[in-house]
MARPA-467768 format. One line per field, with one value per atom (N, C-alpha, C, O): atom name; x, y, z; residue in three letters; residue number from 1. Coordinates in steps of 0.001 Angstrom, whole numbers, plus 500000, padded with zeros to 6 digits. Example, Ala and Ser with C-alpha at 12.3 -4.5 7.8 and 13.67 -1.06 7.14 Angstrom:
BEGIN
atom <- N:CA:C:O:N:CA:C:O
x <- 513190:512300:513200:514236:512850:513670:512900:513409
y <- 494310:495500:496700:496681:497750:498940:500030:501138
z <- 507800:507800:507800:508465:507080:507140:507870:508039
res <- ALA:ALA:ALA:ALA:SER:SER:SER:SER
n <- 1:1:1:1:2:2:2:2
This chain:
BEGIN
atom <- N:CA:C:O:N:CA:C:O:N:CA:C:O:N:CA:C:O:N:CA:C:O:N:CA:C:O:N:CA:C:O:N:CA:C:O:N:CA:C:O:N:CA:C:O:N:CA:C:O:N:CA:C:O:N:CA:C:O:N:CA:C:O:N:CA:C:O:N:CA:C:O:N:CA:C:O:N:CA:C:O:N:CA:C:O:N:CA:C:O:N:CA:C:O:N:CA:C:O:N:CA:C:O:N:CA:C:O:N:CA:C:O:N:CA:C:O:N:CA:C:O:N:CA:C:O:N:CA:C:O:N:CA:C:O:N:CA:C:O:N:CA:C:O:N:CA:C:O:N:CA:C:O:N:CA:C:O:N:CA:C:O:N:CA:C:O:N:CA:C:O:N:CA:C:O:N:CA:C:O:N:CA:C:O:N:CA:C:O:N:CA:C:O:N:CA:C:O:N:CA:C:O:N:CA:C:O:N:CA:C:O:N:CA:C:O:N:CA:C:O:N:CA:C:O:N:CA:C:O:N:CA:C:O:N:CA:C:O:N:CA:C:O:N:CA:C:O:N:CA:C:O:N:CA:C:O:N:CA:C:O:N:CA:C:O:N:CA:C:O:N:CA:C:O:N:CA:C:O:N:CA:C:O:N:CA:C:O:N:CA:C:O:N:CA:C:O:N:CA:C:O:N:CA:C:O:N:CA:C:O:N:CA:C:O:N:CA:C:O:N:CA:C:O:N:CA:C:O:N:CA:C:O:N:CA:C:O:N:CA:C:O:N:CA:C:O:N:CA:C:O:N:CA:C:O
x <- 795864:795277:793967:792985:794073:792862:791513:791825:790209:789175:787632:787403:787001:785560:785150:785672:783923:783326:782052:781318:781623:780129:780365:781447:779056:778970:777315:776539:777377:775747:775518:776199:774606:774247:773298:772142:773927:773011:772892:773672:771755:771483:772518:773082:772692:773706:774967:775964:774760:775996:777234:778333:776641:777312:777336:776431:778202:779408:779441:780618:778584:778953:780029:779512:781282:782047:782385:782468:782676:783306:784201:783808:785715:787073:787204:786852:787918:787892:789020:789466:789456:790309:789673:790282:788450:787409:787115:786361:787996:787760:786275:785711:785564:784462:784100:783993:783879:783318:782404:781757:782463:781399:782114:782560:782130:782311:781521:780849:781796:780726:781536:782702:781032:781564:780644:780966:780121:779664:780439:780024:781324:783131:783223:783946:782670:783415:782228:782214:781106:780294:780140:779275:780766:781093:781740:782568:781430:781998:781328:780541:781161:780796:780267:779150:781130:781147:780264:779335:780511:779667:778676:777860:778682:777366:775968:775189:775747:774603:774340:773280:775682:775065:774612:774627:773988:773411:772724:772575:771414:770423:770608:771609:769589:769528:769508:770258:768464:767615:769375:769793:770007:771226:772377:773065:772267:773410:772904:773535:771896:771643:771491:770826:772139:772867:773891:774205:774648:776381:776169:775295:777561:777872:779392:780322:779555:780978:781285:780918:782147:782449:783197:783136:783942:784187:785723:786138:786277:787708:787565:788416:787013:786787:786286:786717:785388:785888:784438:783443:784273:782679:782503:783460:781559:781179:779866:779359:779085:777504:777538:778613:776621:776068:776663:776220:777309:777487:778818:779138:779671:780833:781656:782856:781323:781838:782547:781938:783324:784183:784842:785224:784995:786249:787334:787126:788699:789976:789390:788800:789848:789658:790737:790560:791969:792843:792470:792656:791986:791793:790376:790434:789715:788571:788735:787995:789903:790609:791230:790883:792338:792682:791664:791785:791036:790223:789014:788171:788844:787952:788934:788472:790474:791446:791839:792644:791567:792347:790795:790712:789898:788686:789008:788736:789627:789975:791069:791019
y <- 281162:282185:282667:281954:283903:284685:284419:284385:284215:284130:284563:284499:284942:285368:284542:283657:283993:282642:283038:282063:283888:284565:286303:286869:286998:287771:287774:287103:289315:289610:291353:292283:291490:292788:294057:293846:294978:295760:296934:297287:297692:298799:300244:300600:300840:302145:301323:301944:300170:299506:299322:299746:298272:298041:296763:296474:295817:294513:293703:293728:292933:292485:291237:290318:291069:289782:289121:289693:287622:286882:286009:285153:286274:285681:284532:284468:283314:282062:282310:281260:283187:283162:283385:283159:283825:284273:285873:286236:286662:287903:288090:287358:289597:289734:291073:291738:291523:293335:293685:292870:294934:295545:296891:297862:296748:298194:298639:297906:299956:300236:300527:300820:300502:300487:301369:301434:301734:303033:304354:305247:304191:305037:304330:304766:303262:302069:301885:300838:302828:302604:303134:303990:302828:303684:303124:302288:303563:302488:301670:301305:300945:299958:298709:298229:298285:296941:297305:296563:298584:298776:299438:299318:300214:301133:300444:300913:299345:298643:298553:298783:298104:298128:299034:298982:300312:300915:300644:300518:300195:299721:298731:298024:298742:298048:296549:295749:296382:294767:294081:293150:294592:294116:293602:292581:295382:294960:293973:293038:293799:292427:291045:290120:291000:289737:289007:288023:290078:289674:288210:287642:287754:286423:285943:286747:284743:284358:283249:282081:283862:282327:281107:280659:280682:279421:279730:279044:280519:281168:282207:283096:282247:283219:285004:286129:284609:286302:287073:286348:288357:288636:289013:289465:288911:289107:288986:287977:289727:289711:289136:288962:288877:288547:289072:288613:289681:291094:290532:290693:289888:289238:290777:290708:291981:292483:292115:291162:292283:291511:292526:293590:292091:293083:292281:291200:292879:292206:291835:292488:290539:290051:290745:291080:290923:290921:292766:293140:293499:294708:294694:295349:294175:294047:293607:293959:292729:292161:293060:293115:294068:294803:296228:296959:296278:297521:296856:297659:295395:295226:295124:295399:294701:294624:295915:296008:296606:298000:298780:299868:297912:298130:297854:298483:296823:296195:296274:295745
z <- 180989:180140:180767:180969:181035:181256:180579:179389:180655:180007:181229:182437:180128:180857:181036:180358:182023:181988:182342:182509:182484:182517:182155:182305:181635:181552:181031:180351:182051:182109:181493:181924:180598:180058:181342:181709:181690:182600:181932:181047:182388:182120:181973:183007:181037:181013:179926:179557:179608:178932:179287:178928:180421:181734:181290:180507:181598:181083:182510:182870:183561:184849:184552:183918:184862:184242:185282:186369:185124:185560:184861:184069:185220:184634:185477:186655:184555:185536:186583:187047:186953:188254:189231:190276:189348:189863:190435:191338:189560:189410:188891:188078:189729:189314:189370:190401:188009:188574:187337:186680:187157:186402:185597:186208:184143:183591:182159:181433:182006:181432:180426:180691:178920:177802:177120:175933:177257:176645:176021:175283:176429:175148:174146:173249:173977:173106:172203:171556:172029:170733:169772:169588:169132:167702:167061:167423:165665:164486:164081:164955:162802:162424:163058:162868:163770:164632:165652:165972:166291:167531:167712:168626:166816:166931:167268:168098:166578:167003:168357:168940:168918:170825:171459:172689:170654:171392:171557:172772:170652:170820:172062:172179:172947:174053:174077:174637:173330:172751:172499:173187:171672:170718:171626:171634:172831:174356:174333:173841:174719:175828:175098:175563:173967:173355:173222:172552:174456:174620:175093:175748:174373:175282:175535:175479:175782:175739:174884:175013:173819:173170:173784:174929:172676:173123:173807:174742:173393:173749:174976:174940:175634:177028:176140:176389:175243:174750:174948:174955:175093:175027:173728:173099:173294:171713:171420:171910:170737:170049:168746:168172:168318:166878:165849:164796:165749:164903:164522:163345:165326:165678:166295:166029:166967:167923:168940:169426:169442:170280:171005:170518:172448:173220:173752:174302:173573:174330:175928:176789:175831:177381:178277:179448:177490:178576:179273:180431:178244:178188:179538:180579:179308:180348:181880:182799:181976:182875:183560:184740:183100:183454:183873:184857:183178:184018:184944:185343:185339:186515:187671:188779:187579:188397:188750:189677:188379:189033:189827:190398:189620:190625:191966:192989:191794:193497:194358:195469
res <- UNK:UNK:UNK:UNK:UNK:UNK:UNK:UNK:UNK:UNK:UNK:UNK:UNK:UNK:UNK:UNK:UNK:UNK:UNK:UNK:UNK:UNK:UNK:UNK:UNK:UNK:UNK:UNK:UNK:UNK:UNK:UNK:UNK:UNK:UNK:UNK:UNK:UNK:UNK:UNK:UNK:UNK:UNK:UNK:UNK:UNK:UNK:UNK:UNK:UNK:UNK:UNK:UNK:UNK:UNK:UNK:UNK:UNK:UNK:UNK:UNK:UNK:UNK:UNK:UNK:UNK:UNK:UNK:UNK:UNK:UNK:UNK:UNK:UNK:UNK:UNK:UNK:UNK:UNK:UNK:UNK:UNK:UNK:UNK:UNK:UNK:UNK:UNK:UNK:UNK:UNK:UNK:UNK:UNK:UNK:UNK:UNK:UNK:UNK:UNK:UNK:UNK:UNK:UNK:UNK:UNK:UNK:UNK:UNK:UNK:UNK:UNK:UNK:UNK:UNK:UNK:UNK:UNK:UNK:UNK:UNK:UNK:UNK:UNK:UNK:UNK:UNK:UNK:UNK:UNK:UNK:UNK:UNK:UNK:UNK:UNK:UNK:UNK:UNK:UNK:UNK:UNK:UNK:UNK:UNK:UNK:UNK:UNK:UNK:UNK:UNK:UNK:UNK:UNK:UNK:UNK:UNK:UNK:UNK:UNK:UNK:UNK:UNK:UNK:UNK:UNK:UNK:UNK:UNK:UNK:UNK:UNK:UNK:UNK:UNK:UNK:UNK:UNK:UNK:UNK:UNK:UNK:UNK:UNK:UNK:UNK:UNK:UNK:UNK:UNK:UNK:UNK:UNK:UNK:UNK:UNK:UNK:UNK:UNK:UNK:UNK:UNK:UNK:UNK:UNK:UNK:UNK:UNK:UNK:UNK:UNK:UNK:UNK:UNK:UNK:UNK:UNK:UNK:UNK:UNK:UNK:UNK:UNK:UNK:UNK:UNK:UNK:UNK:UNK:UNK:UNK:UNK:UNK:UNK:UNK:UNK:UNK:UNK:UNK:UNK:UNK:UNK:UNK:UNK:UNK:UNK:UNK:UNK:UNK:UNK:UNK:UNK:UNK:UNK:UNK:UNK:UNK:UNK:UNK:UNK:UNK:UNK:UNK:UNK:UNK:UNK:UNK:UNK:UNK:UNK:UNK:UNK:UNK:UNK:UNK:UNK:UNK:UNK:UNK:UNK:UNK:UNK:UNK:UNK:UNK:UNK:UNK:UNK:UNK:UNK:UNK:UNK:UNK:UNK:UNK:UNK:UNK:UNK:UNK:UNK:UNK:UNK:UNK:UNK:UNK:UNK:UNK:UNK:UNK:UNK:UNK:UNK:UNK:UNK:UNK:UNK
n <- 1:1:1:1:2:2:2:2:3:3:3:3:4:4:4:4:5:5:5:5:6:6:6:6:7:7:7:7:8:8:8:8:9:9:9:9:10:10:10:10:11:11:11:11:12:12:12:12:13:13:13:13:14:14:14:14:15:15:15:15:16:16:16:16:17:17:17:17:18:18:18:18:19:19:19:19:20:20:20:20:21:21:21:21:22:22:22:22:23:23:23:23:24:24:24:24:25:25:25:25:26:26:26:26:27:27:27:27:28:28:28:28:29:29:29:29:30:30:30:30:31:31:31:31:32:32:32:32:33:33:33:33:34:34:34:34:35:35:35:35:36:36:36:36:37:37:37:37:38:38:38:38:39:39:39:39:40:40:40:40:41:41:41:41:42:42:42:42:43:43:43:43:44:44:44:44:45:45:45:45:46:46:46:46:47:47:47:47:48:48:48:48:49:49:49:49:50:50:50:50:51:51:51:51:52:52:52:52:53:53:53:53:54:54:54:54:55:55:55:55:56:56:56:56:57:57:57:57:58:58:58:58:59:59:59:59:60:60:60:60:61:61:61:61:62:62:62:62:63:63:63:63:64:64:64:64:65:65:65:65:66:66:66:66:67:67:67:67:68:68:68:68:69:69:69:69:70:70:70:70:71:71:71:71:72:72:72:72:73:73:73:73:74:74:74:74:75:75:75:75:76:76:76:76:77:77:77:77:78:78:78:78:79:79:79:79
């Protein structure tokens, strides 16, 4: 099973990941703020509270969350 095992918040709402297969890239989610759940990440302070739970997943405080497998697939078609 696919899972994140790091992830770092960058500037523009940019996502740097690392999946334990040792896939590694960078995308920006900035399409993806809106709505309830997400709107908060605009605020910058808030991005930069992402983390990884205990299940490989990225997710903030808020309990926001993005599909891993969905993230997986668009750092893989980077390379």
């Amino acid at each position: 099973m696919i899972k994140v095992i790091h992830v770092e918040a960058k500037p523009g709402y940019v996502l740097s990941l690392t999946f334990n297969d040792g896939l590694q890239g960078e995308i920006s989610i900035e399409d993806r703020l809106f709505g309830e759940m997400f709107e908060p990440l605009k605020e910058s302070e808030y991005f930069s509270q992402v983390t990884v739970d205990e299940y490989g997943v990225v997710c903030w405080p808020n309990e926001a969350d993005l599909a891993t497998d969905v993230l997986y697939d668009k750092v893989s078609k980077q390379h």
